[in-house]
Residue, then its C-alpha position, 0 to 999 in steps of 0.5 A: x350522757x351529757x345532759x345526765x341530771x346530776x342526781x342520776x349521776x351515782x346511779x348511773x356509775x353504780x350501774x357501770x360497776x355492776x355491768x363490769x363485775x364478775x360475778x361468782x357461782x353461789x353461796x359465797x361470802x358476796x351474796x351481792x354478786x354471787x349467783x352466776x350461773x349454773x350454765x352460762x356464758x359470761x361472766x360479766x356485761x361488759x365481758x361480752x360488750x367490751x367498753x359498751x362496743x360490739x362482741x367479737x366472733x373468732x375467725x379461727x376455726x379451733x376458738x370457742x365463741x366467746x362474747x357471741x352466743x348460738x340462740x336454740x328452738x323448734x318449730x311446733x303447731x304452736x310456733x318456735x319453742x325452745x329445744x327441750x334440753x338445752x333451752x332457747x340458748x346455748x350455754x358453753x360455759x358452767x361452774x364446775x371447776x372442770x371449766x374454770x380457765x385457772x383450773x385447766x392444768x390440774x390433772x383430769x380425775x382432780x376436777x369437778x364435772x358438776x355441773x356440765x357446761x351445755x358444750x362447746x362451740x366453734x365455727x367452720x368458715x365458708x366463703x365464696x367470691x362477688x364480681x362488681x360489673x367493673x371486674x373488682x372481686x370481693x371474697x365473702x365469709x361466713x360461719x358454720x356453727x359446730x356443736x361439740x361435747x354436748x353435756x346433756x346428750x343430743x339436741x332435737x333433731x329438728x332443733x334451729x339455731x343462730x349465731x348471734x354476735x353482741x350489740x353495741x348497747x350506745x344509745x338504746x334509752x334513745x332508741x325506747x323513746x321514739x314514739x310508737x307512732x313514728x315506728x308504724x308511720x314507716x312500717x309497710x309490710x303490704x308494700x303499698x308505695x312499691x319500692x319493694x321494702x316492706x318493713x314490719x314491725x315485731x310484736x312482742x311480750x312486755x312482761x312488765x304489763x302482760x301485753x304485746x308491744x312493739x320489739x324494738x332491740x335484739x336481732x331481730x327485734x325481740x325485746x320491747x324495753x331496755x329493762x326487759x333487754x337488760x334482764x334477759x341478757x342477764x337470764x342467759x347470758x350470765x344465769x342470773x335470776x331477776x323479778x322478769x326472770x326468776x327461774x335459773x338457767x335450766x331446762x328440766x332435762x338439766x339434772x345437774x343444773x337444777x340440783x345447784x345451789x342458787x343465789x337466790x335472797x328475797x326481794x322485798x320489792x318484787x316479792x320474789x326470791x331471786x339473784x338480782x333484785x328489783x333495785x340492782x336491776x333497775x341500776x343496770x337498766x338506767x345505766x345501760x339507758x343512758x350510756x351515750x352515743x359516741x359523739x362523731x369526729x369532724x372531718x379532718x380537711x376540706x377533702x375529707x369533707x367534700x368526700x363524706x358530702x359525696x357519700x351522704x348524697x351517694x346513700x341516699x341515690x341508692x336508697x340504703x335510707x328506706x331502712x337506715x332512716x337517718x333520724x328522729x325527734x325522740x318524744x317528751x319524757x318527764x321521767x328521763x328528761x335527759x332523753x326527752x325531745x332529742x334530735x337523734x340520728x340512729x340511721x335505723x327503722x328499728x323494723x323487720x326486713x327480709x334480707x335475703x336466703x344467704x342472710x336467713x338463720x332459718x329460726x323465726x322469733x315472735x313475728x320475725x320469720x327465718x329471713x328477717x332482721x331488724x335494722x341496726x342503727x349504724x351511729x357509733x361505727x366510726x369509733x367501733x374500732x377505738x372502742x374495743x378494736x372490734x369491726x365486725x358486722x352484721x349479727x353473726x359477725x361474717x362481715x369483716x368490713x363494711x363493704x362485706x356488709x353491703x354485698x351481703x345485702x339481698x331481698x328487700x336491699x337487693x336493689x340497693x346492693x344492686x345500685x352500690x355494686x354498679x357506681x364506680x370505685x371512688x363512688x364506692x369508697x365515699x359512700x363507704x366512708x360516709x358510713x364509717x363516719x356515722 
């Protein structure tokens, strides 16, 4: 971030190599990175968020995923829980040697099988054709998730899961400081003005203070605090225990995991034994806090600007700005100065939204049912592709350009799908582009 306190500076890159490091399985040499897993996904932040920038989902039906992960859990009298064995996340990969890529030539009776990796994921894609009213035809793709060689046995026969691909984390500090207030002045989740968006917010744990706030990052707005976000991410996606989630990776139907040697060390701060202490943590934290949005090019020639002037005007005709609210004032912060009173533009509610049964993963979270997501602010697509050659869209990656994006709009944005399927095709492509200069 530009305007970054010089003093914040060290931490700042400390917290960029700590979210670029590998880190390697307990005990070793290292005990400042050691700890990964047992169970776990990447081995790194920035494997998954590739240059901060977005996740990939394969399009190739033979391909494990990769830097996007399958959330898990069943419904009970008491709400979603996670699935008793495998936990509220599938973890694919594990420590054994038997799953590490360098190893996979060495004959099979050679290999360590301990600890089981959770098992493999792949994707069947599905897709089906869309008619625009001038006779233009789109195909639509979306994936099916299939669960193969399944180390702990059976999942719950009524388990619900979700294909989530990784964020762009640009711009979350700003995002955590826009006053609560100005969230709920957009939220209306009774529909009292009848435009039919009905946006409400998330209410989540903050485990920091015991006491449910509003969710503003995650799918579906799960998490309330870049530093609570930070931490889970490295609780599931890496197996790292910290002072927000001090217990490893497993579930109690997890033998072998549990029977692992952890990273754990004491933490004088937090006063608990764990992998990533209070202070490492908190350097990851500002890091990601501060990380930048990406800043916008100019339009190249006249022509370019009167076409992105169209489709600014094109965006607002069909009301994509009742959810993709273009900006805010963030509110003073005498902490983060850096992040005080900024003029932002996200194009985001950070509210929930019911977007229709062929965007619905069935899975509820928190207040979030089966059919809601949050908003995702759209800054940083116009350097989407140079920042780690990734475009794809939406949270399971189906959409593979931003027009695939639009047409999977439905229930609430149904009538703004509506609107941009009946403008004509340069119309179409000047509020697409509009989008893809954000």
């Amino acid at each position: 971030m530009v305007n970054l306190p010089e003093v914040d500076k060290p931490n700042f890159y400390a917290g960029k190599a700590l979210a670029k490091q590998p880190w390697v399985k307990a005990p070793s040499a290292t005990s400042s990175r050691d700890g990964l897993g047992p169970v776990f996904n990447a081995r790194s932040c920035m494997a998954c968020h590739v240059n901060g920038g977005r996740g990939r989902v394969p399009m190739s039906e033979d391909k494990p995923i990769f830097s996007a992960l399958v959330r898990l859990s069943i419904k009970t009298e008491q709400g979603a829980v996670p699935e008793p064995v495998y936990g509220g996340q599938f973890q694919p990969k594990s420590t054994s040697l038997a799953d590490q890529l360098e190893l996979r030539d060495l004959p099979e009776e050679a290999l360590e099988h301990l600890p089981p990796a959770e098992g493999k994921v792949t994707l069947q894609w599905l897709s089906k054709t869309v008619s625009y009213p001038d006779g233009r035809q789109v195909d639509l793709h979306w994936p099916k998730v299939q669960f193969n060689s399944l180390g702990y046995g059976p999942m719950h026969v009524d388990t619900l899961y979700s294909l989530r691909n990784s964020p762009a984390i640009h711009g979350m500090g700003l995002l955590e400081n826009i006053a609560e207030f100005d969230i709920l002045a957009l939220s209306d989740p009774s529909d009292r003005n009848q435009d039919g968006i009905s946006g409400r917010v998330n209410k989540v744990l903050d485990i920091a203070s015991g006491k449910l706030v509003i969710g503003r990052f995650g799918w579906k707005a799960s998490q309330p605090t870049v530093k609570q976000q930070t931490a889970a991410a490295f609780a599931g996606d890496v197996g790292l225990s910290s002072p927000l989630f001090p217990a490893q990776p497993c579930t109690l139907e997890q033998r072998q995991c549990l029977e692992e040697i952890d990273g754990n060390e004491w933490d004088p701060v937090s006063q608990l034994s764990v992998e990533l202490p209070e202070n490492m943590l908190q350097i990851a934290t500002d890091f990601t806090r501060d990380l930048a949005v990406p800043v916008r090019s100019k339009p190249a020639d006249k022509k370019s600007r009167e076409q992105l002037s169209a489709g600014r005007s094109l965006f607002h005709q069909v009301a994509c700005v009742a959810c993709h609210v273009p900006s805010y004032i963030t509110q003073a912060n005498e902490q983060y100065t850096q992040l005080s009173k900024q003029k932002i533009w996200p194009y985001s509610d950070l509210l929930l939204h019911d977007m229709g049964e062929g965007l619905a993963d069935g899975r509820p979270d928190a207040l979030a049912t089966g059919r809601e997501w949050r908003t995702p602010p759209l800054w940083g697509i116009a350097v989407s592709k140079k920042v780690n050659g990734n475009a794809q869209y939406l949270h399971d990656g189906r959409a593979q350009s931003l027009e695939e994006a639009v047409l999977w709009h439905d229930g609430e944005a149904r009538a703004s799908r509506q609107a941009f399927m009946r403008l004509s095709q340069q119309e179409r492509d000047d509020m697409l582009a509009f989008v893809a200069s954000l």
